[in-house]
Wavefront OBJ file of the C-alpha trace (Angstrom):
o trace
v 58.682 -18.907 4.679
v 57.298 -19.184 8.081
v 54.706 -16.772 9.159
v 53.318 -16.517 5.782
v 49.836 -16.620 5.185
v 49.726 -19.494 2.157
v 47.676 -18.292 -1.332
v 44.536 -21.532 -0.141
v 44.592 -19.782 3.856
v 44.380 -15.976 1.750
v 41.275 -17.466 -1.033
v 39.470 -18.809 2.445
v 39.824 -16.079 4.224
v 38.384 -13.729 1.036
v 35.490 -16.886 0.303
v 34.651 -16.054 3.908
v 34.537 -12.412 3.676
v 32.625 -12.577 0.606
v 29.645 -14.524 2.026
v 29.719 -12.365 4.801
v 29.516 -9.142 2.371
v 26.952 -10.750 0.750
v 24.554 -12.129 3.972
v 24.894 -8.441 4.914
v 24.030 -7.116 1.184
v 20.942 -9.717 1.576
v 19.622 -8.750 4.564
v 19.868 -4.918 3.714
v 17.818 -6.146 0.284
v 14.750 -7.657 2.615
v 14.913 -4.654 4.817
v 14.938 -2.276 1.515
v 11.949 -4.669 0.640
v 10.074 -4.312 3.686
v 10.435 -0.357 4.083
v 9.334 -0.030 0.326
v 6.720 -2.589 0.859
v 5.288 -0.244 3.634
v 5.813 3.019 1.867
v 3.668 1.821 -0.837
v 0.793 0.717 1.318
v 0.970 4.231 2.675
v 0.172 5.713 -0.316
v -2.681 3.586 -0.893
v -4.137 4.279 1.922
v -3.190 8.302 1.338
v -4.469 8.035 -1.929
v -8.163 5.736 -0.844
v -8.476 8.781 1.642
v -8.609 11.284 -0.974
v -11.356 9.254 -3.129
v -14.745 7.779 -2.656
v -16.179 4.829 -4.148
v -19.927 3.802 -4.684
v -21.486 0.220 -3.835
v -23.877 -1.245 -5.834
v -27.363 -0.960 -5.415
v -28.546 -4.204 -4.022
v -31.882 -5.883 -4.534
v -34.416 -3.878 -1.904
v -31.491 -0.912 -1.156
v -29.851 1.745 -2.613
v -26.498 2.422 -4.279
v -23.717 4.089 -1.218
v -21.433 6.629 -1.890
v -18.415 5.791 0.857
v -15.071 6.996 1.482
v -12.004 5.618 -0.248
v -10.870 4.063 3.091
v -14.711 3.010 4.182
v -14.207 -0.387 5.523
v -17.741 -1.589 5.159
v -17.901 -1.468 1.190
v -15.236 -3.763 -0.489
v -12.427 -2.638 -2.416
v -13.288 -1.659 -5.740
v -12.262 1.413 -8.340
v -12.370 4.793 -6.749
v -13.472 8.386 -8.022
v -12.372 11.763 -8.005
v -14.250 14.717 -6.134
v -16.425 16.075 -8.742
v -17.571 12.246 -9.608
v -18.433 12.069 -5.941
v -20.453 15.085 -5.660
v -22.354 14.211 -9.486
v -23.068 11.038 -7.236
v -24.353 12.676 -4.476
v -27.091 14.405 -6.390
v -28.034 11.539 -7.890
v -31.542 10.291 -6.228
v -30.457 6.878 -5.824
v -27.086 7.381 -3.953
v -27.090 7.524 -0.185
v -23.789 8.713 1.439
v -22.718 6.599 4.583
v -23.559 7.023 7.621
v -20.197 5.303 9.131
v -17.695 7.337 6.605
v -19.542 10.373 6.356
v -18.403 10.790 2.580
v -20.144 14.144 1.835
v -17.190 15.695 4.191
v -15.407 17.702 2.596
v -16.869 17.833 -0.780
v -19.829 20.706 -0.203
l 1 2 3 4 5 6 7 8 9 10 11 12 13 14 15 16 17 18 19 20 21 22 23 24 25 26 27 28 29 30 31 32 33 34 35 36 37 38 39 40 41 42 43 44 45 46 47 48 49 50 51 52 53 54 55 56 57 58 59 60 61 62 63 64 65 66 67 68 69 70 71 72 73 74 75 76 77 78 79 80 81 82 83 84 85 86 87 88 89 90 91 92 93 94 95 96 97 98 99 100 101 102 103 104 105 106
């Protein structure tokens, strides 16, 4: 039977195909990883932008109240609105200068 494509030349060619199908599923995994890995850090971010957070008072200074997304105090937990205004009246809590946290919550 010349011209016949023999059943070892046919299992090659699909062993071929199938690591090709499956480099290609791979690589549409990482991508899938990366775009999901990104999405999440933008809620993070969305979300530390719609919460404060309060640093510690330090020996010789006073507690902060900062801005979820206030680079100068570390992470740590956040708090709602009304927790950051009950800071806010609160003698011993300064708001940041830098992050201006009282925006938006008188």
């Amino acid at each position: 039977m010349s011209g016949s494509i023999s059943d070892l030349d046919k299992n090659r060619a699909l062993a071929e195909w199938l690591e090709y199908s499956l480099r290609q599923t791979r690589n549409r995994i990482r991508e899938l990883e990366i775009q999901e890995q990104q999405e999440q850090r933008r809620r993070e971010r969305a979300r530390a932008e719609q919460s404060w957070k309060i640093q510690p008072k330090r020996t010789g200074d006073t507690a902060m109240l900062h801005r979820g997304g206030c680079s100068l105090c570390a992470d740590m937990g956040f708090i709602n609105r009304e927790e950051a205004i009950i800071a806010l009246a609160e003698p011993d809590i300064e708001a940041c200068q830098v992050c201006n946290p009282q925006t938006g919550l008188m």
